[in-house]
C-alpha positions in Angstrom: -138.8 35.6 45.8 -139.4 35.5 49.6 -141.0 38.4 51.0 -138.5 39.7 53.9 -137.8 42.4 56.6 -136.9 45.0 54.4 -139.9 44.6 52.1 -142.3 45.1 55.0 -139.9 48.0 56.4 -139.9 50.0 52.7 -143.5 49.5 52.7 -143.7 51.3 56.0 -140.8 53.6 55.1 -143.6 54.9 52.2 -146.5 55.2 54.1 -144.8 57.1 57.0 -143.7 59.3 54.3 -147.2 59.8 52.7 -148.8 60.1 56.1 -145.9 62.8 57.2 -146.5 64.3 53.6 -150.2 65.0 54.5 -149.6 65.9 57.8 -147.4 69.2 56.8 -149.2 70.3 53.3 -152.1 69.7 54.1 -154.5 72.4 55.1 -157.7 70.3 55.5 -158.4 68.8 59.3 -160.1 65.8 57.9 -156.7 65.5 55.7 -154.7 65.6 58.2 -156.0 63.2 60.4 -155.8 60.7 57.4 -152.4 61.4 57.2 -151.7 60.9 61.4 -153.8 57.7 60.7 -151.4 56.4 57.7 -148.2 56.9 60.4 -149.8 54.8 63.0 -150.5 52.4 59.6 -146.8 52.2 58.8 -146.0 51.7 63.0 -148.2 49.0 62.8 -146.7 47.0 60.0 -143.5 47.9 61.7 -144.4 46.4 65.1 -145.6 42.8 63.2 -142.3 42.7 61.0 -140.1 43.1 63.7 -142.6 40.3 65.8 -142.1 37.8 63.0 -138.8 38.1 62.0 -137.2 39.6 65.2 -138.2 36.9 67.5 -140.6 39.2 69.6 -143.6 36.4 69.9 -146.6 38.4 71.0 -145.5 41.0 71.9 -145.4 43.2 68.4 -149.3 42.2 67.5 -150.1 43.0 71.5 -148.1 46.5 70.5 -150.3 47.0 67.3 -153.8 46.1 68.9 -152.7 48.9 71.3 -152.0 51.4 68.4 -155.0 50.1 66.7 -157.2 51.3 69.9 -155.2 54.4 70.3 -155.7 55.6 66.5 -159.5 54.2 67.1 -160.2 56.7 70.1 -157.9 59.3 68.3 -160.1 59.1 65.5 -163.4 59.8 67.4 -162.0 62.3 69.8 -160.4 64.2 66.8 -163.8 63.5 64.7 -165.4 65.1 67.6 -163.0 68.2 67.7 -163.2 69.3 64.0 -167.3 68.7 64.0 -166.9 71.3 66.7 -164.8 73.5 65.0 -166.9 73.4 61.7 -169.9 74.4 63.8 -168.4 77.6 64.9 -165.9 78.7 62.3 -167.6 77.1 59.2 -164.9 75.6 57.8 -162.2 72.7 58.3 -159.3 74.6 57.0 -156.4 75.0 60.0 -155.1 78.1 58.5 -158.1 79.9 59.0 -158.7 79.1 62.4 -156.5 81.9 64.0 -159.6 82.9 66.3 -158.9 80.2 68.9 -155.8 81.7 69.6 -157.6 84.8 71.3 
């Protein structure tokens, strides 16, 4: 059995899932920033499916070394952000952040 398209796009079917799964139950910053991080995964495998077997050359691993970078500076900025946040609140939980709203 030859691995295909549609294995590669089920594959990144799940893990967008998963990573949209932990984005909205999730309650944890550190949680959900794994989850953003396993959505850029499953556009990644998407990009180099559709380079190999839709005739796109370079162009879909040029398109996920860019996501790679993005997700890498996303991850320090947002790293950065909830360190912050557990400085002054304490905790890492988003629901019980409602004093940045003020």
């Amino acid at each position: 059995m030859e691995v295909g398209l549609t294995h590669f796009l089920i594959v990144s079917a799940i893990l967008f899932s998963l990573g949209l799964f932990a984005v909205i139950t999730r309650r944890n910053a550190i949680l959900v920033l794994m989850g953003v991080e396993l959505i850029l995964n499953s556009a990644n495998i998407n990009f180099i499916a559709f380079a190999k077997y839709g005739g796109m050359k370079l162009d879909g691993q040029a398109a996920a070394v860019f996501v790679i970078i993005l997700a890498a500076a996303e991850a320090a900025v947002a790293l950065a952000i909830v360190l912050n946040i557990y400085q002054r609140f304490k905790t890492v939980n988003v629901d019980e952040i409602s004093a940045m709203k003020e």
